[in-house]
C-alpha distance (Angstrom), angle and dihedral (degrees) to the residues before:
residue distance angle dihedral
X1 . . .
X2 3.87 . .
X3 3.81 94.1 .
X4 3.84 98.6 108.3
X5 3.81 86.9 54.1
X6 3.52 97.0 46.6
X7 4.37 94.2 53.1
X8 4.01 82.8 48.3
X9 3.31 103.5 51.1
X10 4.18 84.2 39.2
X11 3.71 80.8 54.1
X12 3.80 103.9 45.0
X13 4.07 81.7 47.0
X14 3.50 95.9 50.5
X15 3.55 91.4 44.5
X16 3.77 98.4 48.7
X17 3.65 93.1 49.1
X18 4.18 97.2 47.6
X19 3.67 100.2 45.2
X20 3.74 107.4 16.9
X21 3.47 94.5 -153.9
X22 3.46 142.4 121.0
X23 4.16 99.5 -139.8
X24 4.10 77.1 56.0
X25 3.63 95.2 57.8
X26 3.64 94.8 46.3
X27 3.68 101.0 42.4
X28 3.69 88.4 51.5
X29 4.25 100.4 44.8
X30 4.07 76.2 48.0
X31 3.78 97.3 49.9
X32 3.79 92.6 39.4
X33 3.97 81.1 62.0
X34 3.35 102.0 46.5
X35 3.83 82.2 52.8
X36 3.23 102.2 60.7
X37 4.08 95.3 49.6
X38 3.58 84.7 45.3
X39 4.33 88.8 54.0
X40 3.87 89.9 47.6
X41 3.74 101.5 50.2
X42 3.61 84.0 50.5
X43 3.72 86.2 56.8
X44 3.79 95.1 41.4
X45 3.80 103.7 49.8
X46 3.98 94.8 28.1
X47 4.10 102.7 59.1
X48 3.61 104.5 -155.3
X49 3.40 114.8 148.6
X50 3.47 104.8 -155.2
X51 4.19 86.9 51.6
X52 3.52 94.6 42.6
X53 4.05 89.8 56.4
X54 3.83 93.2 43.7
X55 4.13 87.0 47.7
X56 3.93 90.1 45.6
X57 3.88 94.5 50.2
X58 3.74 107.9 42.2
X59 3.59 106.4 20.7
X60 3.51 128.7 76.8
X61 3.90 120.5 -148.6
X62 3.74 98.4 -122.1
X63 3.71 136.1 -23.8
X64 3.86 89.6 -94.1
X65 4.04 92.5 56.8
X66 4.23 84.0 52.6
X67 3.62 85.9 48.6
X68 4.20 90.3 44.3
X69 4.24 87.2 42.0
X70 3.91 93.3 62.0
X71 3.72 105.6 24.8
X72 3.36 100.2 30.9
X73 4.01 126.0 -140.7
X74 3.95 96.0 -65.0
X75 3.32 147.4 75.4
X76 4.04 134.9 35.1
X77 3.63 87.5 -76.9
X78 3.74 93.7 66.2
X79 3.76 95.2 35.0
X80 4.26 87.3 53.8
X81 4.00 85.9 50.3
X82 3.88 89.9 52.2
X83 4.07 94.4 48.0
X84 3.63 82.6 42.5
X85 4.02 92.4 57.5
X86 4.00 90.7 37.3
X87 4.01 91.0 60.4
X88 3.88 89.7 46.1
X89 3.91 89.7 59.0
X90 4.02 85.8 45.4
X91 3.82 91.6 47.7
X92 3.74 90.1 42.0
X93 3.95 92.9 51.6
X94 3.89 91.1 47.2
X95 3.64 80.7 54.5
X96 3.20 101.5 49.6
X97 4.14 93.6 40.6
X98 4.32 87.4 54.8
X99 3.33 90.0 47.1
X100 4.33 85.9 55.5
X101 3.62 97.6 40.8
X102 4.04 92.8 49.1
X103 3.73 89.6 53.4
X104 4.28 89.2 44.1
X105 3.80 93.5 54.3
């Protein structure tokens, strides 16, 4: 039941402690994300059974439907956690536009 939480927060850990930096920590909640869409339109446009059970059991949609499993869809709580996961996009894409523009000029 808890096992998507537990490999994230092993993740964020593992993360935290190796690169000890913040870009780390956001390109990682990010890629975990992308991820998980990436695992369920497997699921959805592959039909197999045995993958599509496996997908549906341990893996979560996105990081927001972890977030919405466990805290549930109100309260300030969940609406912090969302803002929280909207900045890391916007820190991500900053990121990822920096990265562009170095390599232009």
């Amino acid at each position: 039941m808890y096992l998507d939480l537990v490999v994230l927060l092993i993740i964020i850990l593992l993360v935290v402690f190796f690169f000890k930096r913040f870009s780390s920590f956001v390109y990682m909640i990010v890629s975990l994300d992308i991820l998980y869409k990436l695992l369920h339109f497997l699921k959805d446009n592959l039909h197999i059974d045995e993958l599509s059970t496996l997908i549906d059991k341990y893996i979560p949609k996105s990081v927001v439907d972890m977030i919405t499993n466990y805290v549930g869809e109100e309260g300030i709580f969940y609406q912090l956690l969302i803002w929280f996961m909207f900045f890391m996009y916007l820190i991500c894409l900053f990121y990822i536009i920096r990265i562009l523009v170095k390599r232009k000029y």
